[in-house]
N, C-alpha and C positions, 0 to 999 in steps of 0.2 A: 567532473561529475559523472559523466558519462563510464569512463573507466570503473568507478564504483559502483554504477548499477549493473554493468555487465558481470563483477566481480559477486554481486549479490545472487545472482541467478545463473551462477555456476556455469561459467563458458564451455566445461570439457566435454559439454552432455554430448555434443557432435560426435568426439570422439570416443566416446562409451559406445556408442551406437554401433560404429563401425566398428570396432574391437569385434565385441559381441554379437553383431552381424556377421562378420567373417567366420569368427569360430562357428557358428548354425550352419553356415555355407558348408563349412569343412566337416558337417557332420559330427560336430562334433569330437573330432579324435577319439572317438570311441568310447567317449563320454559318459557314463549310465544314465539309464531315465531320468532322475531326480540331481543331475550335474545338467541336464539340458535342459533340463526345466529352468535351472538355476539362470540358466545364459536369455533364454527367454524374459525371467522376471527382469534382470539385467537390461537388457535390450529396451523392455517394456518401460522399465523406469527412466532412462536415458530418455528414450523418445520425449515424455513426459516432461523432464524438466528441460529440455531442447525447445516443446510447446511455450512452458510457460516464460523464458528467456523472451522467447519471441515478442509475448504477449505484451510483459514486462518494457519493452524496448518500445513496440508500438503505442503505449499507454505513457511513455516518457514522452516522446517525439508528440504527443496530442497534449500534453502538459507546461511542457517545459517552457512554453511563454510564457506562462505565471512566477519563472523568477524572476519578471518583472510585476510589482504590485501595481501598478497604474494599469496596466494591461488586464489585472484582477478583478480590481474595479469598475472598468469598464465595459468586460462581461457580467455584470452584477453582483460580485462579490466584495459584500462588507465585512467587517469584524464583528464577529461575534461572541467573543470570549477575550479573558485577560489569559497570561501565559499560563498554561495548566500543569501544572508537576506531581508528583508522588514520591514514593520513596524508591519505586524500580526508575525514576528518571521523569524526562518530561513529554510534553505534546505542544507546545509552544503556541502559538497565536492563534486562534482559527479564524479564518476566513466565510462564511456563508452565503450560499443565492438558495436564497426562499423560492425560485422558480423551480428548483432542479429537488425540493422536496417533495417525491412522490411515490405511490408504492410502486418504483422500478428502480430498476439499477443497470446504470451503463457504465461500462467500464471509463470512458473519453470524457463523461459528464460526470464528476464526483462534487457528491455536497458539500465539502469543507477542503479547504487549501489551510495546509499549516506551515506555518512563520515562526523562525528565531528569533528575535529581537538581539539586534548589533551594537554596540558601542556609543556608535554614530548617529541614530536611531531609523536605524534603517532597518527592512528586516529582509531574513533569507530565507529563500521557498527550501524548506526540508519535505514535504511529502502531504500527503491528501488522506481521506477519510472519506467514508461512504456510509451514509447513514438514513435508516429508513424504518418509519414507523412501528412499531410490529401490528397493531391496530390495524393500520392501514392497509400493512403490506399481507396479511390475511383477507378480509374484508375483500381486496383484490381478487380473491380466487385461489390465494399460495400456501399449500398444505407448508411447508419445507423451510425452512431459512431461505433466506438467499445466499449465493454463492459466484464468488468472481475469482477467479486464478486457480481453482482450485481450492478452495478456500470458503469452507462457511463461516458465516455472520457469527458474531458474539452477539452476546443480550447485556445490555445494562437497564437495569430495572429503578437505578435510583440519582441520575444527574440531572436527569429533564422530569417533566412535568408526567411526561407518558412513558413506556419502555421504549427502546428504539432495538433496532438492531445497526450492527456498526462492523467495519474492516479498513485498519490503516495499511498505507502502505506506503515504505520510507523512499520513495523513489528518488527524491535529490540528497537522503544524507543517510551516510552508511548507518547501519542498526545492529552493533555487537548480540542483540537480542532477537534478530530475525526481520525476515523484510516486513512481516504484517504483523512483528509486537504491535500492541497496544503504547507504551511507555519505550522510551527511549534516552537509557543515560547520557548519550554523547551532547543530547541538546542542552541548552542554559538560557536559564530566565532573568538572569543578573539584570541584565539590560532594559527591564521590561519598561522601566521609569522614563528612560530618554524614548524608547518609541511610543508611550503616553502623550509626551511629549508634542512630537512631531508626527504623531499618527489620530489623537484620540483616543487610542486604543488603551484603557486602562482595567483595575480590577482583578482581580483571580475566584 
């Protein structure tokens, strides 16, 4: 699991860096204006996804006890949803703590944990969501979206009762669409019926 989120947040950024660092050092070889500028942007971007690898890494290591569900629960999250799917793929189980509903956003504390439903009717932690009123999260004080990894909030205006503002992020299961799609083809809701089952968790 681990190998695939490092492989999500692009391990080489290190060495971009230094590339690109070295060639500045060296002045460039003689570079023109607008080829050092080039090594700069270079540089700049590297740092940058080197940042959010980090971030990425640290935000797994505060999670990753949630691929156990008992562990889920007993920081207060319940199920709140039947497996959700589209035609770009799915979003699987969600998870909810009604305490962690508020107009903030912390990266370590995300309001929804999502689950595949297995076989066996067990489910797998695939990744989290962050989700926060828009009502609210103005009302607050916040001219701006919110914004985590780099990354600003989407608006959905028609699931829930109010708009919310929202940011997934696949951190236990790779996402051919990107770390913070929305939908995700690799997931499957086949199984939803046996974790009904042995979860409660039913509905779409």
């Amino acid at each position: 699991m681990r190998r695939i989120l490092v492989a999500m947040v692009v391990v080489a950024g290190a060495a971009l860096i230094g590339a690109a660092s070295a060639r500045l050092t060296q002045g460039g070889g003689g570079a023109t204006p607008a080829e050092r500028d080039t090594l700069v942007l270079r540089a700049d971007h590297a740092a940058s996804e080197a940042a959010l690898q980090r971030d990425i890494e640290d935000l797994f290591a505060a999670v990753r006890a949630y691929g156990d569900v008992e562990v889920a629960a007993a920081d207060g999250y319940a199920p709140a949803s039947g497996c959700m799917t589209s035609d770009l793929g799915a979003q699987g189980i969600h998870l909810a703590s009604d305490e962690l509903f508020v107009p903030a956003v912390d990266a370590h504390a995300p309001q929804l944990l999502m689950y595949e439903p297995q076989a066996d009717g067990s489910l797998r932690f695939i990744g989290i969501e962050y989700l926060v009123f828009q009502e609210a999260w103005h009302a607050a004080g916040h001219e701006e979206r919110p914004v985590l990894f780099g990354q600003t909030f989407g608006l959905n205006e028609t699931l829930l009762d109010e708009p919310f503002y929202l940011l997934h992020v696949w951190i236990a299961q790779y996402n051919p669409l990107g770390l913070f799609a929305d939908w995700n083809p690799l997931v499957d809701c086949s199984h939803e019926g046996a974790v009904e089952a042995m979860h409660g968790v039913g509905g779409r």
